[in-house]
BAPAKOL-46135 format. One line per 3 residues: number of its first residue (from 1); their letters; for each residue x, y, z of N, C-alpha, C. Coordinates in nm, 3 decimals. Atoms other than C-alpha are relative to their C-alpha. Layout:
N
NUM	A	X,Y,Z,X,Y,Z,X,Y,Z; ...
***
This chain:
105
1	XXX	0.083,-0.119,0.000,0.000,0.000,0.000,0.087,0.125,0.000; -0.113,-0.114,0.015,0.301,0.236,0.086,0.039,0.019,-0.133; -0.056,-0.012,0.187,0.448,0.202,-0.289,-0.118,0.020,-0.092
4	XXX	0.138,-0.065,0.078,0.100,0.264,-0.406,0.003,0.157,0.025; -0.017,-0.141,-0.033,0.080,0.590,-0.217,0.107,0.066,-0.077; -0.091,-0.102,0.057,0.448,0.672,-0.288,-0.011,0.043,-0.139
7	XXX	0.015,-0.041,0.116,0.364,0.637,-0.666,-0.091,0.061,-0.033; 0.145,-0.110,0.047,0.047,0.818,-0.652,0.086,0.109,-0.012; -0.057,-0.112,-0.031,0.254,1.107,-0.497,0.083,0.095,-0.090
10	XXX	-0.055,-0.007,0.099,0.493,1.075,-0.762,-0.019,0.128,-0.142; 0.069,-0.021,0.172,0.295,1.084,-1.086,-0.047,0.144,0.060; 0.010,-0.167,-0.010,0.115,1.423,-0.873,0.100,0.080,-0.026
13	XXX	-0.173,-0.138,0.013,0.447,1.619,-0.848,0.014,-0.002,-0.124; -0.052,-0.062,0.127,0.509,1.541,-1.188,-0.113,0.040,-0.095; 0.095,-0.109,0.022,0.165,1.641,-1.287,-0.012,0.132,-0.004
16	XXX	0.011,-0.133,-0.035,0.167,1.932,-1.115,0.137,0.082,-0.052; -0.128,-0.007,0.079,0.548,1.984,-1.246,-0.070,0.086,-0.140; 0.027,0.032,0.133,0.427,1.956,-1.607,-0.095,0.133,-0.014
19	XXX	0.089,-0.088,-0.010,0.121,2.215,-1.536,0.089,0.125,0.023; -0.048,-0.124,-0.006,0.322,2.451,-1.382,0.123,0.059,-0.129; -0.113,0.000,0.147,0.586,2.421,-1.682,-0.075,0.065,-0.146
22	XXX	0.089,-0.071,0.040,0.268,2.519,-1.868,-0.034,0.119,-0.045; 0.067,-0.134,-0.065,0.169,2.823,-1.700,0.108,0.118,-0.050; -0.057,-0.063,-0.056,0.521,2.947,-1.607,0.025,0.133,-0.129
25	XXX	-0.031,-0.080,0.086,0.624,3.283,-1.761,0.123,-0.002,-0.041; -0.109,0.052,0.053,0.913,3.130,-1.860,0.019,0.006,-0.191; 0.020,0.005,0.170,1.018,3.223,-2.262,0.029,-0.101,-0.032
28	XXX	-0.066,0.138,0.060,1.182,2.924,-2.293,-0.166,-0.125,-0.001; 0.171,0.103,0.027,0.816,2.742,-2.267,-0.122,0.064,-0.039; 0.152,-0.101,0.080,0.621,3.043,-2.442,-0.043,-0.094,-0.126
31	XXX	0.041,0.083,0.119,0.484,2.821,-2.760,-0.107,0.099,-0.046; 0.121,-0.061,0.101,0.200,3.051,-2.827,-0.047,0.146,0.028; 0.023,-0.145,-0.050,0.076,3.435,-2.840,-0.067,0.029,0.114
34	XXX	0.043,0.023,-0.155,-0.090,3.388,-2.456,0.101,0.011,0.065; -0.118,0.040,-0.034,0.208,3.259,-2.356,0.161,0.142,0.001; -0.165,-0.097,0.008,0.461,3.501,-2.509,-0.082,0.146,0.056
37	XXX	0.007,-0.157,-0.040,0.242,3.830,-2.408,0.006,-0.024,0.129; -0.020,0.007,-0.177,0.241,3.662,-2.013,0.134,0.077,0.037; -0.090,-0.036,-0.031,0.574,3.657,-2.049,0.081,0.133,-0.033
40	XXX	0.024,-0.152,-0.012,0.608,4.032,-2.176,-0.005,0.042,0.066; 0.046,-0.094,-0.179,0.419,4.155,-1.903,0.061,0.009,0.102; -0.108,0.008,-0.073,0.638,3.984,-1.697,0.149,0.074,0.024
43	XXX	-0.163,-0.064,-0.008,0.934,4.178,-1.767,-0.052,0.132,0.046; 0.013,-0.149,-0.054,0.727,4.514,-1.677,0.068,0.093,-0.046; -0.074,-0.099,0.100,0.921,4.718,-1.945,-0.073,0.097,-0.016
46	XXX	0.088,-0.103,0.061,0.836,5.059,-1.981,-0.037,0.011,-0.151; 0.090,-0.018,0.132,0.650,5.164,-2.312,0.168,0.034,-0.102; -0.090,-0.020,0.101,0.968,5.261,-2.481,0.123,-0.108,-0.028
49	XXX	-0.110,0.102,0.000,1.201,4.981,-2.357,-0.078,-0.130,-0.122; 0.092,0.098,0.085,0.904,4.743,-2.525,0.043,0.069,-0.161; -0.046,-0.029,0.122,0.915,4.958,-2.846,0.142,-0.042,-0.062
52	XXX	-0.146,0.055,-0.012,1.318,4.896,-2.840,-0.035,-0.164,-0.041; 0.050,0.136,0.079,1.222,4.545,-2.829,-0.100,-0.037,-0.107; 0.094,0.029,0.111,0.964,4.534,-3.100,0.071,0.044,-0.150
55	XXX	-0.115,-0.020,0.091,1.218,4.685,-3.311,0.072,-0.114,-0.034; -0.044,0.076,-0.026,1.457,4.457,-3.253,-0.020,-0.150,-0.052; 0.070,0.158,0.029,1.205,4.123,-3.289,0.034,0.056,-0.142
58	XXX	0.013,-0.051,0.142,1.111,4.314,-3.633,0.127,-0.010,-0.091; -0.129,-0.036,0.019,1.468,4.345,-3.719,0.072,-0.151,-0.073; -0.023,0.118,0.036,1.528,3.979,-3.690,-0.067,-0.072,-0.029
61	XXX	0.080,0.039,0.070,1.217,3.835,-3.816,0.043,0.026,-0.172; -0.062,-0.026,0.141,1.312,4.022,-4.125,0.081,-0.063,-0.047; -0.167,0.020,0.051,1.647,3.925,-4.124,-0.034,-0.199,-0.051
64	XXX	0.046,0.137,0.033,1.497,3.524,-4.072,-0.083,-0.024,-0.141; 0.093,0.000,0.074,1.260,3.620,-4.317,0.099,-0.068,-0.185; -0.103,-0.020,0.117,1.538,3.684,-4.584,0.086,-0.142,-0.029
67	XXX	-0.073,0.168,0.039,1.759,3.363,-4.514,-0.113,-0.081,-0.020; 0.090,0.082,0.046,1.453,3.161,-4.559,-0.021,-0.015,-0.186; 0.056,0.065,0.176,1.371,3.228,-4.894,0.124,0.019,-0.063
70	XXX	-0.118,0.046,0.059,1.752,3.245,-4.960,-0.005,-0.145,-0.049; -0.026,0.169,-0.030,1.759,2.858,-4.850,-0.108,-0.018,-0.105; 0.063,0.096,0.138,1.449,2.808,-5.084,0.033,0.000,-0.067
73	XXX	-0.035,-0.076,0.097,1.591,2.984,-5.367,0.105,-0.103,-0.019; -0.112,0.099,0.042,1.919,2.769,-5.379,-0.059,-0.158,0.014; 0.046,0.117,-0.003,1.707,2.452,-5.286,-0.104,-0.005,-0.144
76	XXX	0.045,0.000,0.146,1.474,2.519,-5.575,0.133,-0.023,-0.130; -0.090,0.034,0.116,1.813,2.573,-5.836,0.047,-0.113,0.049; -0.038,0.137,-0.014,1.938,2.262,-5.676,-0.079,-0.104,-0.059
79	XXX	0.078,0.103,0.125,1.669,2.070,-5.825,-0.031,-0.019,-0.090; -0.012,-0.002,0.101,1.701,2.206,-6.071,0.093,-0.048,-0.141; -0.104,0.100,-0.014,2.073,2.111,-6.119,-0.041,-0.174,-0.056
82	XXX	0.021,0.158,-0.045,1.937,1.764,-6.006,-0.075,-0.059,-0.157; 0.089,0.067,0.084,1.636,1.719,-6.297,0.084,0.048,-0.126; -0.115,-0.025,0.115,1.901,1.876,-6.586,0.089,-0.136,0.009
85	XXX	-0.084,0.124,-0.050,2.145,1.634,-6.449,-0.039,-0.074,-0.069; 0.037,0.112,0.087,1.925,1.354,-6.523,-0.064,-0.001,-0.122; 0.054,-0.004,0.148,1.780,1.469,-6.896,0.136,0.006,-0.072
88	XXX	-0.139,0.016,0.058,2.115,1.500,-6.965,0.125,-0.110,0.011; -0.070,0.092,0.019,2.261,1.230,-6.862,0.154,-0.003,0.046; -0.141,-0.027,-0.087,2.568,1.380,-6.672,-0.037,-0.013,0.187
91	XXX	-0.017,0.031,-0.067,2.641,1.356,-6.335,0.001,0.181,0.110; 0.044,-0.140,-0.079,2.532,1.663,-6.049,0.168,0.091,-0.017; -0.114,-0.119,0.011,2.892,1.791,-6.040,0.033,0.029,-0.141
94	XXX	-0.081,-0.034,0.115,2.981,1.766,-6.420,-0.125,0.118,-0.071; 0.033,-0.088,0.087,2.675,1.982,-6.492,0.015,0.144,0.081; -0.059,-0.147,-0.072,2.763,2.230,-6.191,0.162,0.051,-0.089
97	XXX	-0.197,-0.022,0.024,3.156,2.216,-6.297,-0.010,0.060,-0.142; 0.056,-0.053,0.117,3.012,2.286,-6.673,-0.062,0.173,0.008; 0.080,-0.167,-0.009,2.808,2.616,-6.583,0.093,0.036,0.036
100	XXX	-0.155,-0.056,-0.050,3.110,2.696,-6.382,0.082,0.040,-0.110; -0.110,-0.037,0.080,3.351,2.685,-6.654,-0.093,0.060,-0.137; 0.064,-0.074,0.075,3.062,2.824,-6.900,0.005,0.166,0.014
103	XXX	-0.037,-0.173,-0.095,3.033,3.164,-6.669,0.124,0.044,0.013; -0.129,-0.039,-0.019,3.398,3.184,-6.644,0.059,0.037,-0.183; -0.087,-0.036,0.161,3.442,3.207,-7.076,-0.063,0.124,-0.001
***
């Protein structure tokens, strides 16, 4: 019966653990806009220190924004590469190494 109890006790704590891990205004466990304005509030930033930060987010959102569709952009010509490649019948580097030494005459 004791090892019943103790594991009831258990599984609570880590219930209640798990809940409060939830709640907490912790950024590192913000997942969603509830979450991330708690934890905002939490910092109690005056109106201009917030602006500062909204800058800032903006700043690097952008900046994420930009390498993103970099990475598509070269993943798109890569497959492109790739489906040339095979109508042609060469091999991914000999038709890179080809454009290469094409752009270079």
């Amino acid at each position: 019966m004791s090892k019943d109890l103790d594991l009831q006790s258990a599984i609570a704590a880590l219930d209640e653990y798990g809940y409060d891990k939830k709640h907490s205004t912790d950024l590192e466990q913000a997942r969603n806009k509830p979450q991330m304005t708690r934890y905002l509030k939490s910092l109690d930033y005056s109106l201009k220190r917030m602006q500062l930060l909204q800058e800032a987010v903006n700043e690097l959102v952008n900046e994420m924004q930009h390498q993103q569709i970099k990475h598509e952009k070269v993943q798109t010509f890569k497959t492109k590469v790739i489906n040339l490649s095979k109508e042609l019948n060469m091999s991914y580097d000999e038709v890179v190494n080809y454009m290469s030494a094409s752009q270079n005459k």
